[in-house]
C-alpha positions as a printed NumPy array, in Angstrom:
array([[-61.217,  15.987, -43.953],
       [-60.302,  15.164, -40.602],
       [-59.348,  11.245, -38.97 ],
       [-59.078,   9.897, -35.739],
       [-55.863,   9.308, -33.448],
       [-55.477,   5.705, -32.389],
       [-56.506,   4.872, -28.985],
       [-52.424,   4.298, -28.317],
       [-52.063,   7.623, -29.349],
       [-55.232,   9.111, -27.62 ],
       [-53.708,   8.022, -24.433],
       [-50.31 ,   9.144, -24.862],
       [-51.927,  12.602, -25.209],
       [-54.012,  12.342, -22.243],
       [-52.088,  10.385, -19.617],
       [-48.816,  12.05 , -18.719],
       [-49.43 ,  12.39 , -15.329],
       [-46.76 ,  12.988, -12.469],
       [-47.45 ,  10.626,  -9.398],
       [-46.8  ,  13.203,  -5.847],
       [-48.238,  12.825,  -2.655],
       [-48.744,  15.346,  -0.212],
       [-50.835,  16.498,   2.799],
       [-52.441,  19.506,   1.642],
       [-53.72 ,  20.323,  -2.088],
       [-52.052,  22.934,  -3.286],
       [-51.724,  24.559,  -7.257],
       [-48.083,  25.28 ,  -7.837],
       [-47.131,  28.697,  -8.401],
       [-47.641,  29.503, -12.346],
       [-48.524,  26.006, -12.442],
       [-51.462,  26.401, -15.016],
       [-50.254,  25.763, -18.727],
       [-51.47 ,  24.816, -21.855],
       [-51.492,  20.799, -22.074],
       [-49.538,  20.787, -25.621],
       [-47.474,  23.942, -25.345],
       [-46.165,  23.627, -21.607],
       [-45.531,  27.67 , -22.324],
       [-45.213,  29.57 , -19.365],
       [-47.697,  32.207, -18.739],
       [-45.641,  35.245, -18.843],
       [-44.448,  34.167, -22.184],
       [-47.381,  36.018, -25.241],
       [-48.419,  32.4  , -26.231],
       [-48.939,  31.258, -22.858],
       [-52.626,  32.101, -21.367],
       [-55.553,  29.722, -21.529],
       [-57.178,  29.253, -24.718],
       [-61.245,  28.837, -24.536],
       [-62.249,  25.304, -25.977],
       [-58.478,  24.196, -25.094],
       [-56.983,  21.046, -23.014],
       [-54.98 ,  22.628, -20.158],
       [-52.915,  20.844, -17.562],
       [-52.716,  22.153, -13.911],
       [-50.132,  21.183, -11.896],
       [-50.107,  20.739,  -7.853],
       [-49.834,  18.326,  -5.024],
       [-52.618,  16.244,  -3.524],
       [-54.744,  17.59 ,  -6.341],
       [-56.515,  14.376,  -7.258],
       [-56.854,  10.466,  -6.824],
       [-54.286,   7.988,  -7.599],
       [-55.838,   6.726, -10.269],
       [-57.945,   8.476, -13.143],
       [-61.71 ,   7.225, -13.567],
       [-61.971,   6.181, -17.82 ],
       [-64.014,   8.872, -19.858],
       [-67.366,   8.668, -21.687],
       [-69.448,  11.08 , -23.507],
       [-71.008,  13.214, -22.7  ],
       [-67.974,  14.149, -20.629],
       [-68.63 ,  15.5  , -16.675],
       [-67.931,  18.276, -14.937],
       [-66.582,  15.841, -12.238],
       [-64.408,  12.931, -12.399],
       [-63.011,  10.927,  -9.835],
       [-64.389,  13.273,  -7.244],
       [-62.796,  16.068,  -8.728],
       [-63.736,  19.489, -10.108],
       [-62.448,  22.951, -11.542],
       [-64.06 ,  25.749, -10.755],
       [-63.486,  28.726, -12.904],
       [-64.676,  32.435, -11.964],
       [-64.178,  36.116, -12.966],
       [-66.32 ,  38.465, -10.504],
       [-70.018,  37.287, -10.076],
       [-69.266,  34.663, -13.391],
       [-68.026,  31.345, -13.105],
       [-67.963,  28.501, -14.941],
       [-66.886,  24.91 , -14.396],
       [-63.837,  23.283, -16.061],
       [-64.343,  19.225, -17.4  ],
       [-61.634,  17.2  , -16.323],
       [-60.502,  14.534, -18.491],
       [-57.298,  13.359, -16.483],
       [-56.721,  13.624, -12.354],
       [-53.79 ,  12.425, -10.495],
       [-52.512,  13.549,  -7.505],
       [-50.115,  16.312,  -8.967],
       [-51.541,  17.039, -12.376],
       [-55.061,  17.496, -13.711],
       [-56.198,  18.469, -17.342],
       [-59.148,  19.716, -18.248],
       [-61.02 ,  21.568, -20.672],
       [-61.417,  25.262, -20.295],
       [-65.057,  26.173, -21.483],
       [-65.847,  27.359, -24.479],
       [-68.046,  29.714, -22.882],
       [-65.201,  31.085, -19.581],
       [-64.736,  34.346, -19.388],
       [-62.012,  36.17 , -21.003],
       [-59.302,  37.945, -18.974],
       [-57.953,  36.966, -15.833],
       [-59.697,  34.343, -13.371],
       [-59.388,  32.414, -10.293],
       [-59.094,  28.825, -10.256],
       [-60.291,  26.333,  -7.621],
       [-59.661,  22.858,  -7.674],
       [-62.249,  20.931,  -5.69 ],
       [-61.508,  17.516,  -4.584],
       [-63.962,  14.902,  -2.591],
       [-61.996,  13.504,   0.388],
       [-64.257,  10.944,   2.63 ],
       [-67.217,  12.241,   1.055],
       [-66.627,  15.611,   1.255],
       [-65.884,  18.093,  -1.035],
       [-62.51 ,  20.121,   0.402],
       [-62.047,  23.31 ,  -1.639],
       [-57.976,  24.786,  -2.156],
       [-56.918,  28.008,  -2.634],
       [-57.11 ,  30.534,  -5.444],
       [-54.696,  30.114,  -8.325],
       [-54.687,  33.159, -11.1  ],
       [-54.922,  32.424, -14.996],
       [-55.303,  34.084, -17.88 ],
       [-58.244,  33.089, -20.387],
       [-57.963,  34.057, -23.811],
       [-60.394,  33.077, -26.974],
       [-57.024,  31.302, -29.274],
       [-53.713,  30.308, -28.106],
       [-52.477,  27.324, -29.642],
       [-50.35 ,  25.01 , -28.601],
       [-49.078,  21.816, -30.654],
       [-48.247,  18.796, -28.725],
       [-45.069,  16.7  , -28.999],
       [-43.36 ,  13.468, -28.104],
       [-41.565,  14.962, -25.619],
       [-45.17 ,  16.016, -23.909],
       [-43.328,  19.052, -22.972],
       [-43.986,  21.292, -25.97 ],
       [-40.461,  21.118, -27.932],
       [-38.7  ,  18.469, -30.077],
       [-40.491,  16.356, -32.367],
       [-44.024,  17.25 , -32.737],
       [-47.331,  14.163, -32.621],
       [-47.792,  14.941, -36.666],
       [-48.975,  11.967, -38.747],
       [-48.481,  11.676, -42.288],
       [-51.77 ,  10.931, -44.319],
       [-51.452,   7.925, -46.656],
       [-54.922,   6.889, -46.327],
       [-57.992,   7.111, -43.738],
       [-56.787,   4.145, -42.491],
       [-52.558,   4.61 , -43.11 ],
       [-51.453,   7.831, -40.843],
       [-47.853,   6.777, -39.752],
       [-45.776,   8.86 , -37.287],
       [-43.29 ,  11.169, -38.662],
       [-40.27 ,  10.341, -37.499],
       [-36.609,  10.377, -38.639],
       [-36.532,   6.762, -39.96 ],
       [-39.905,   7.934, -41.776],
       [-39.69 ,  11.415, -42.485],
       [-42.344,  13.753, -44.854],
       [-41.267,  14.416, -48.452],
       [-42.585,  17.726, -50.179],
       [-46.003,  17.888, -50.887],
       [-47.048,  15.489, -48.207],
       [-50.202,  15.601, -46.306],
       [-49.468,  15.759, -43.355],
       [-52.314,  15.704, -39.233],
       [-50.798,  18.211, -36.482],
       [-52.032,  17.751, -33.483],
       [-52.404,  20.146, -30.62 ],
       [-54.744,  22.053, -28.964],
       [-56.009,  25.705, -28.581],
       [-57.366,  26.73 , -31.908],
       [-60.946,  28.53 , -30.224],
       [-64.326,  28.313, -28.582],
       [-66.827,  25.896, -30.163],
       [-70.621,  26.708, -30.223],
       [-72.122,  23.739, -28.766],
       [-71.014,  21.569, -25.368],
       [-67.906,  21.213, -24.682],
       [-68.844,  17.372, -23.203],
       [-70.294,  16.591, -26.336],
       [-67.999,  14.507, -29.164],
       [-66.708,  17.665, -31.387],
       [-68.556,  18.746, -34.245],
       [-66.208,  19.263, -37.785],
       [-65.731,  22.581, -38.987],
       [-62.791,  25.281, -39.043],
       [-62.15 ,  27.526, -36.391],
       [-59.848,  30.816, -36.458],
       [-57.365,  32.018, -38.989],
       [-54.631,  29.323, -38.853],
       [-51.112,  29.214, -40.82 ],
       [-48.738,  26.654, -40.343],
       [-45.058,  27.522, -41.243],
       [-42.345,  24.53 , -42.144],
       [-38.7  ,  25.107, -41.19 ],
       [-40.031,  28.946, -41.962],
       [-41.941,  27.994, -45.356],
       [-45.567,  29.482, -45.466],
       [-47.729,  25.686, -45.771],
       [-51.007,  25.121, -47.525],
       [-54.375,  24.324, -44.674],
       [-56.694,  21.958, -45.876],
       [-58.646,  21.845, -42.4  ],
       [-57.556,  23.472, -38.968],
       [-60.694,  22.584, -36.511],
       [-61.659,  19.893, -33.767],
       [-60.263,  16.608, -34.123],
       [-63.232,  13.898, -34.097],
       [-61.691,  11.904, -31.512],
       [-61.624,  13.731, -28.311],
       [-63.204,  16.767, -26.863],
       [-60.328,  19.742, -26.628],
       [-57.826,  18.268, -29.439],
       [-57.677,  20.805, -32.064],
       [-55.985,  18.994, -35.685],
       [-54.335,  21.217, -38.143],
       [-54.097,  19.457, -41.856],
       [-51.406,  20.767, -43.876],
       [-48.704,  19.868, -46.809],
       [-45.483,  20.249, -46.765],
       [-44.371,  23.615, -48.829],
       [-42.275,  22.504, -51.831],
       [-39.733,  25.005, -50.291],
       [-39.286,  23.651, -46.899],
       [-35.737,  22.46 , -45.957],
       [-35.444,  19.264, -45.56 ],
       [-33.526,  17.818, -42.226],
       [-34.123,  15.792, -39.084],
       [-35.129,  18.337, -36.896],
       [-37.101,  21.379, -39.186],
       [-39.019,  23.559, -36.896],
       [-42.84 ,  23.454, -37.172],
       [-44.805,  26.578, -35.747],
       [-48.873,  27.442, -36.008],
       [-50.133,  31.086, -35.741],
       [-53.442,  31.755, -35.028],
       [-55.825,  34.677, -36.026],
       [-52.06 ,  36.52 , -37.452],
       [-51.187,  36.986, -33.872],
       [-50.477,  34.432, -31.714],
       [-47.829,  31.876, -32.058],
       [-47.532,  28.525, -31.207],
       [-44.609,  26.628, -29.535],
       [-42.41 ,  24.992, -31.704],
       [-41.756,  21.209, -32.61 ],
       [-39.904,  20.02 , -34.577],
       [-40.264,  17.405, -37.899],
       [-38.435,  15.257, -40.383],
       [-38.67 ,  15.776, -44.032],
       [-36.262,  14.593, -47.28 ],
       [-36.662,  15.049, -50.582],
       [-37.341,  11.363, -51.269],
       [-39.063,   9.876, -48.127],
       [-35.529,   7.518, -47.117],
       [-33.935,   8.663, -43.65 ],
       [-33.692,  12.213, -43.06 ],
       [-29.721,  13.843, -43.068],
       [-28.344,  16.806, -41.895],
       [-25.778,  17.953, -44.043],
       [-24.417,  20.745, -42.057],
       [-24.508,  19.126, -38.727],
       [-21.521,  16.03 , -39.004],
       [-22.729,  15.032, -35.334],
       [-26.77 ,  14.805, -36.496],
       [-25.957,  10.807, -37.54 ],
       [-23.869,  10.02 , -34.619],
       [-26.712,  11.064, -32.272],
       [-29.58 ,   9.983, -34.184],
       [-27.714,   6.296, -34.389],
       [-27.127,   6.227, -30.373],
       [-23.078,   5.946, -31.174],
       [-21.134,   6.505, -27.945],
       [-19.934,  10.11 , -28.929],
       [-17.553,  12.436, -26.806],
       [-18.076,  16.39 , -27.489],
       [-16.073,  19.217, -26.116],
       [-17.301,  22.642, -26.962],
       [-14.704,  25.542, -26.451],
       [-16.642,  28.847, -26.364],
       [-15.596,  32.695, -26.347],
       [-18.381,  34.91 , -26.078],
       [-17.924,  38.693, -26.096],
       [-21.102,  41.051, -25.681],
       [-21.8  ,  44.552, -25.877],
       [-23.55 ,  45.56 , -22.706],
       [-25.365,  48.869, -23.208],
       [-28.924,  48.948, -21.971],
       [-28.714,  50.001, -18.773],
       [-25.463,  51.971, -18.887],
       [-24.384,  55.495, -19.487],
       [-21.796,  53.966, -21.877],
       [-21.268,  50.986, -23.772],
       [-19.292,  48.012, -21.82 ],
       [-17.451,  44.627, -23.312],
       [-18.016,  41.922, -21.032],
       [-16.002,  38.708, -22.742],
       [-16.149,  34.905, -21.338],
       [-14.709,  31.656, -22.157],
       [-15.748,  28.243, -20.844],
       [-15.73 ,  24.7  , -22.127],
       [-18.664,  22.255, -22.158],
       [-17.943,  18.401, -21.9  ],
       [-20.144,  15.228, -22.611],
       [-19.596,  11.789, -23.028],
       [-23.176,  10.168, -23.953],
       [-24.738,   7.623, -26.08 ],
       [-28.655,   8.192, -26.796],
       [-31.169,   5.726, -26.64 ],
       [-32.928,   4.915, -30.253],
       [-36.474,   5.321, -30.081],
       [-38.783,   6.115, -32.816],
       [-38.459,   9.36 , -32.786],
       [-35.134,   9.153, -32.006],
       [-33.109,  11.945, -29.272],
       [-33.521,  15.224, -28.752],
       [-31.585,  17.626, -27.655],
       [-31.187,  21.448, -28.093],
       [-27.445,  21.674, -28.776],
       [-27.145,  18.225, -31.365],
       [-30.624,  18.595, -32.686],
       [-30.168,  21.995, -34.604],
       [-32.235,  22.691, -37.187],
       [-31.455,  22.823, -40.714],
       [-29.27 ,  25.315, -42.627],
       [-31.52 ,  28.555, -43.437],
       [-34.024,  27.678, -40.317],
       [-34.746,  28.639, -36.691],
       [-36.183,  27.208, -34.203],
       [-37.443,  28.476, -30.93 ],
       [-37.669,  27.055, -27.328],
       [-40.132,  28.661, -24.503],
       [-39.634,  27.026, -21.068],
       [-39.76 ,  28.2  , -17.319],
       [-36.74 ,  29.462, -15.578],
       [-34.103,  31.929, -16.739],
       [-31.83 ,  30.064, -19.259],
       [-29.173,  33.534, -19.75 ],
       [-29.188,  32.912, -15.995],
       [-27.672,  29.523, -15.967],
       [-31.083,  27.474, -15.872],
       [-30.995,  23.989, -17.886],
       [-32.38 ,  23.891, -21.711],
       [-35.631,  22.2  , -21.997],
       [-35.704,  17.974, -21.788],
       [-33.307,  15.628, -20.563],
       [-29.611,  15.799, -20.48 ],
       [-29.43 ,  12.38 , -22.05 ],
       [-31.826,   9.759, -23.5  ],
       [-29.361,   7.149, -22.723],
       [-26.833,   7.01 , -20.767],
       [-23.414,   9.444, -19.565],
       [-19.987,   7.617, -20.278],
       [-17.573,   8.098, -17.09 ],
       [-14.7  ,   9.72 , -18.917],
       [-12.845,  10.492, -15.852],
       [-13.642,  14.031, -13.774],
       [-10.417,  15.995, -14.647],
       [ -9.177,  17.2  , -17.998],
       [ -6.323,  19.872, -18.669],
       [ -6.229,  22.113, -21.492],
       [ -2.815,  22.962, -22.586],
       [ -1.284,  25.866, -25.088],
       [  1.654,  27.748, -25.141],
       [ -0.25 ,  30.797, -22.802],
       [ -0.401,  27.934, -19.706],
       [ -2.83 ,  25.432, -18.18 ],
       [ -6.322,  25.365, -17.185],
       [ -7.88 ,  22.381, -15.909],
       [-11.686,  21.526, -15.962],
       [-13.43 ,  19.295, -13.553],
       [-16.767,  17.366, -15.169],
       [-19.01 ,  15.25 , -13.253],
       [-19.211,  11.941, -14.909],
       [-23.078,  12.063, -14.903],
       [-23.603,  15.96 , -15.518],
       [-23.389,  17.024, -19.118],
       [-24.651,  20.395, -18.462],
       [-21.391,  21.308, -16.594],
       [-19.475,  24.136, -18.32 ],
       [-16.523,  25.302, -16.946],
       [-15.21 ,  28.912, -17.086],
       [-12.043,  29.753, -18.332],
       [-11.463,  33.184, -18.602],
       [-12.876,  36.437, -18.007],
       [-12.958,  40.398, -18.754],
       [-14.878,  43.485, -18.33 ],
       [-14.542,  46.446, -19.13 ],
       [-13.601,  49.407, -16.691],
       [-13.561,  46.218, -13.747],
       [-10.453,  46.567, -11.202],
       [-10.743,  42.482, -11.254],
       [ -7.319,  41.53 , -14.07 ],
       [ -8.478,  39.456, -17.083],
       [ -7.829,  36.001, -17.079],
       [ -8.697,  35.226, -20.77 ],
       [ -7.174,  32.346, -22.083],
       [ -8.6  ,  31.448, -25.149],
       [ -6.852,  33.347, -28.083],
       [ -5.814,  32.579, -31.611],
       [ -3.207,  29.415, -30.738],
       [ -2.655,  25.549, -30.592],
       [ -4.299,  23.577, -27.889],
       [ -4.439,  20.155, -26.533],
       [ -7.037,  18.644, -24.768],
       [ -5.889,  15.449, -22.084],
       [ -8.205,  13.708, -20.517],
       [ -7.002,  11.232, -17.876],
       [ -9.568,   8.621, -18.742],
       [-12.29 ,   6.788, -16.497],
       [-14.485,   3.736, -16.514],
       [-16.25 ,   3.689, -19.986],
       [-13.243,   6.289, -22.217],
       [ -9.892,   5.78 , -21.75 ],
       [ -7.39 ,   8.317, -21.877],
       [ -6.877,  11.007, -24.789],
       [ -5.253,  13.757, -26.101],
       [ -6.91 ,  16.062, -28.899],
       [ -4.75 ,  18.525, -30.499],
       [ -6.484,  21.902, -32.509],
       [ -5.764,  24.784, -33.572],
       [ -7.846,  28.024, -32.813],
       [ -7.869,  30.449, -35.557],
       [-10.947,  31.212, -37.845],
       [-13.801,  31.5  , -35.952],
       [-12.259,  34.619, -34.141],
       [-12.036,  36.374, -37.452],
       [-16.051,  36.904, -37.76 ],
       [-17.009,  40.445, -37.307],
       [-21.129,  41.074, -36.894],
       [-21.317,  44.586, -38.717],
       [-24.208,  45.362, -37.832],
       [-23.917,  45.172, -33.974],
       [-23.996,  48.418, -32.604],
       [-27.108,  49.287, -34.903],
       [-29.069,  46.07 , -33.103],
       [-31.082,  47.792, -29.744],
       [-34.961,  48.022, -30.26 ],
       [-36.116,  44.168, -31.774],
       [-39.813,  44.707, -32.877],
       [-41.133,  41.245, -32.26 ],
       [-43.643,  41.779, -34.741],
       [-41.003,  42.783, -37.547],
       [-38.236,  40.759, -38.949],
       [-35.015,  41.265, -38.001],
       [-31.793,  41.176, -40.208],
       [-28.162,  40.53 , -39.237],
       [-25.14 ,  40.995, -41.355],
       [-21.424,  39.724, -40.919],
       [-18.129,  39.244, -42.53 ],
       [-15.052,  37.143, -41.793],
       [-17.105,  33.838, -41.178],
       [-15.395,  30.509, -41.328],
       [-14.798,  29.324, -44.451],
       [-17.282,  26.273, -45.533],
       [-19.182,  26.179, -42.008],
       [-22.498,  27.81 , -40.891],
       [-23.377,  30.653, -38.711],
       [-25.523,  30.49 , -35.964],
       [-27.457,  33.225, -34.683],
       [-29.575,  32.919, -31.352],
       [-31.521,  35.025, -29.129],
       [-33.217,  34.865, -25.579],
       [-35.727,  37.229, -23.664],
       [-36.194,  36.41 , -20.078],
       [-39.165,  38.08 , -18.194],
       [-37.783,  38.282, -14.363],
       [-41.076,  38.663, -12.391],
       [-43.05 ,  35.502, -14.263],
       [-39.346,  33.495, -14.872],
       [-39.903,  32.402, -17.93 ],
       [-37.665,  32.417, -20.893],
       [-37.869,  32.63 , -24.717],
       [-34.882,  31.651, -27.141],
       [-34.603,  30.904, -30.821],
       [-31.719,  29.412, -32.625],
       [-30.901,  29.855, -36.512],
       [-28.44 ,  28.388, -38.681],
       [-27.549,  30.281, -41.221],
       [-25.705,  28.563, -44.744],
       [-22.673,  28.27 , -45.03 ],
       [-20.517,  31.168, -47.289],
       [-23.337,  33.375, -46.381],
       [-23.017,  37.086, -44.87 ],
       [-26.388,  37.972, -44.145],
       [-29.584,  35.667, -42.371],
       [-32.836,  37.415, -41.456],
       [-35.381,  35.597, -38.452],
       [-38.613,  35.682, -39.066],
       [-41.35 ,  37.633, -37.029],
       [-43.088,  34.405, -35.954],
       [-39.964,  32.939, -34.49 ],
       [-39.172,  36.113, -32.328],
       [-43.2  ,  36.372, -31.76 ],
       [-43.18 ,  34.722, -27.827],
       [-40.114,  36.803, -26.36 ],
       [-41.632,  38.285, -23.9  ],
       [-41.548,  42.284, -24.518],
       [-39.343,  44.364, -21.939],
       [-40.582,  45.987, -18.952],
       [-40.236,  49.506, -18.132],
       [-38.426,  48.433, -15.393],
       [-34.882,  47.38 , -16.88 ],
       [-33.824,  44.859, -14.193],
       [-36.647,  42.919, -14.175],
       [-36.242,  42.251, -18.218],
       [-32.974,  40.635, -19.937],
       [-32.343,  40.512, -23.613],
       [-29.83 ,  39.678, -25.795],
       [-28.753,  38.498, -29.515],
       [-26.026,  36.842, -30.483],
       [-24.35 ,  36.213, -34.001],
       [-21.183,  33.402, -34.132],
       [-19.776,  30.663, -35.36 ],
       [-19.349,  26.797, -34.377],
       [-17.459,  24.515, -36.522],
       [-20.664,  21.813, -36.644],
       [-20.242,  20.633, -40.043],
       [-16.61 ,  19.938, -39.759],
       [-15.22 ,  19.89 , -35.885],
       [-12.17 ,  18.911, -34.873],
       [-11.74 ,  14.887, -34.352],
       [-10.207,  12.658, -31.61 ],
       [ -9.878,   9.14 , -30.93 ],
       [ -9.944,   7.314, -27.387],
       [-11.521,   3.457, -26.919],
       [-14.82 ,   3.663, -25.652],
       [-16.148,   6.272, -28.36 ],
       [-17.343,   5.883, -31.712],
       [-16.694,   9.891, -32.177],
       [-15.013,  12.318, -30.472],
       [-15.607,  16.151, -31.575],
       [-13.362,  19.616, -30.531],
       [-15.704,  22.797, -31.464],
       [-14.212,  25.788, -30.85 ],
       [-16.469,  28.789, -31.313],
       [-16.784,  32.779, -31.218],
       [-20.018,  34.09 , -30.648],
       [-20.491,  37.977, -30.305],
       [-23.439,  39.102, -28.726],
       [-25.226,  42.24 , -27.648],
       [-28.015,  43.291, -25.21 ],
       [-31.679,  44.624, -26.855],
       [-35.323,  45.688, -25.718],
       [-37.622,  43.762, -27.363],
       [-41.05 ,  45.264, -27.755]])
């Protein structure tokens, strides 16, 4: 069974075009990615499948306006075309979107596999004008699922099948129930044997498992979509087992190998709005409530690959946002509100180097930032520190305190069992506040298994234990691999239930880390296992919120080789 996107929808796929003008054409570097997934290509899910959409990204690549498409599709449009070649073979791409700084195409079903050049050729005045060689890497399955976002995270373009002609949107106002049919969209699945122009025959391709906030799902088709040359569809239920939640991961692996990016989907047990029980500030971000956050971290990690012994590095900074979201239908998203449920991970693959200081994916707000005045103190009885905050920067965390080990530089750690007060001074849209809290509990978690955690097989499982975890709040485990020479990072995030002292992440989650290089300093891993108080933080009042929320947390971390 397979049915057709709308023609809204078809275009929301297809036309996400950047608009950038400039005098010579040019492919940016890396610039080549999978048009659902966004993955980088140093990342294991990231080459180019055969069959798939991909996007290319440049300057002065195309016209300012993209031609409409017909079938049979051309290996030209708009005066542009994509020349694909490995040694004496080569093979043209079909473009079925150009713009001046993004084209997507089809890669053929029959390009060769392995690494190729790519030339974009564009028609200027009548004459075609060639630009320079860009590398890829062509591969017969890589799948990537498309998403909301159209950068490959967050909620994913999956319809929920009432009837041929009834496929609503999932979406947190109408979120799956168990047992639903549910249409994932995305592309990347495999060559086809007949023209790639041509309106896509019906028929599986590949092995193809779909896996629900980690739950194993049942395929009724995984193949072509009939709609559009390059979509891939993958019709599945919703396992009985799945969590339910706002935000529960949703990941595709292909021929038992490669893995998918993840999105993300709504399910409850009854089909009303989704909830997230163990995430109190889920509903305040989901209704676009004008909510204040301040996140008090202490981070201490055991440094040992690399060094002849083991070293402690410890850090403590503070993260503050004032916000209020935007309701849409699919509502916000963003990595540190939009966890996923209790007993689930997720997993985000973007470029850049995020344990380097690089932003998460998507934007910092869907709304708007609330001016809550640029200086705040933070008082106890061991002194003063006092953070600045631009009013329209949310990613701004400040440090606080530092040690490590063996350094001549004193520590200047601040943040140690104690009371604390928070003042803010106030600004344009909060007024002035002071939030008192205590520090205790989180600092009492100890992860037992720590020193034993150094080779991560990212084919294997891997299983953390603990003790001493807050009483009545989750722990959350999360992990990054950054590969230096390609900058790109992987990271997944797990919550794991409350009163529990053990959580194991699943192979396909840690599946797109990318593996560490001989070379030590051009790899960087790490793990960490700590506690925020998300279910229950900390509360303050000031006029011009709806919320305010104090999370202190202890997260204990140490560096790995993945392989």
């Amino acid at each position: 069974m397979r049915t057709s996107l709308s023609k809204s929808a078809i275009i929301t796929l297809f036309l996400f075009a950047t608009t950038r003008v400039c005098s010579a054409q040019l492919i940016a570097p890396r610039g080549m990615v999978n048009a659902a997934s966004f993955m980088p290509a140093g990342l294991p899910g990231g080459p180019i499948a055969q069959g798939s959409l991909f996007s290319i990204f440049g300057v002065n690549l195309g016209p300012s306006s993209s031609p409409p498409l017909t079938f049979p599709l051309s290996t030209s449009l708009g005066g542009v075309s994509v020349k694909v070649t490995q040694g004496a073979t080569s093979v043209t791409a079909i473009p079925v979107f150009v713009g001046p700084g993004q084209i997507n195409a089809i890669m053929p079903s029959n390009a060769p596999v392995g690494r190729v050049s790519v030339r974009v050729i564009t028609t200027i005045n009548g004459q075609p004008v060639t630009g320079p060689v860009s590398p890829a890497t062509v591969v017969s399955a890589s799948f990537g699922i498309f998403s909301a976002a159209n950068g490959g995270y967050g909620p994913g373009l999956i319809q929920q099948y009432v009837s041929q002609q009834q496929t609503p949107l999932n979406s947190p106002s109408a979120p799956a129930q168990p047992g639903q049919l549910m249409i994932l969209y995305g592309t990347g699945l495999g060559p086809i044997q007949v023209p790639d122009n041509q309106a896509p025959p019906n028929g599986n391709l590949g092995q193809v498992e779909v896996f629900v906030g980690g739950q194993a799902a049942n395929i009724l088709y995984h193949g072509r979509s009939s709609c559009c040359s390059g979509l891939d569809q993958i019709n599945f239920q919703v396992p009985s087992a799945a969590p339910v939640g706002c935000w529960v991961p949703v990941q595709a692996r292909v021929n038992g190998a490669v893995v998918s990016n993840t999105v993300t989907m709504a399910i409850s047990a009854d089909g009303s709005r989704c909830s997230d029980p163990a995430n109190a500030l889920s509903p305040v971000f989901l209704a676009g409530q004008k909510i204040g956050a301040i996140a008090l971290l202490h981070a201490d990690v055991t440094e040992d690959i690399g060094y002849s012994s083991p070293k402690s590095v410890v850090t403590e900074s503070a993260m503050l946002t004032f916000q209020r979201e935007q309701p849409s239908t699919f509502g916000p998203f963003h990595p540190i509100f939009s966890l996923p449920p209790a007993g689930a991970c997720t997993a985000y693959t973007v470029p850049g180097d995020l344990l380097g200081g690089d932003p998460f994916p998507g934007p910092s707000t869907t709304g708007s930032f609330l001016d809550a005045g640029s200086s705040f103190n933070l008082n106890s009885t061991g002194g003063q520190r006092t953070m600045q905050r631009p009013t329209t920067n949310e990613r701004n965390f400040q440090p606080l305190g530092y040690s490590f080990t063996g350094s001549l530089v004193p520590s200047t750690l601040y943040l140690v069992p104690n009371n604390y007060a928070v003042v803010g001074l106030g600004g344009a849209d909060v007024g002035p506040f002071t939030a008192r809290f205590p520090i205790s509990a989180p600092f009492g978690l100890t992860w037992t298994n720590r020193d034993q955690t150094e080779i991560v097989s990212r084919s294997q499982a891997l299983t953390l234990n603990w003790t001493g975890a807050p009483s009545g709040q989750p722990v959350i485990i999360f992990g990054a691999g950054v590969d230096v020479p390609t900058n790109a990072t992987a990271m997944f995030v797990c919550v794991a239930p409350a009163a529990s002292s053990s959580f194991t992440v699943p192979s396909q989650i840690l599946a797109n880390l990318p593996a560490t290089r001989p070379n030590l300093l051009q790899s960087k891993g790490v793990v960490y296992v700590g506690a925020l108080p998300i279910s229950s933080p900390a509360s303050f009042t000031a006029t011009g919120l709806d919320v305010g929320a104090i999370l202190p947390g202890a997260f204990f971390g140490k560096t790995v080789i993945f392989q």
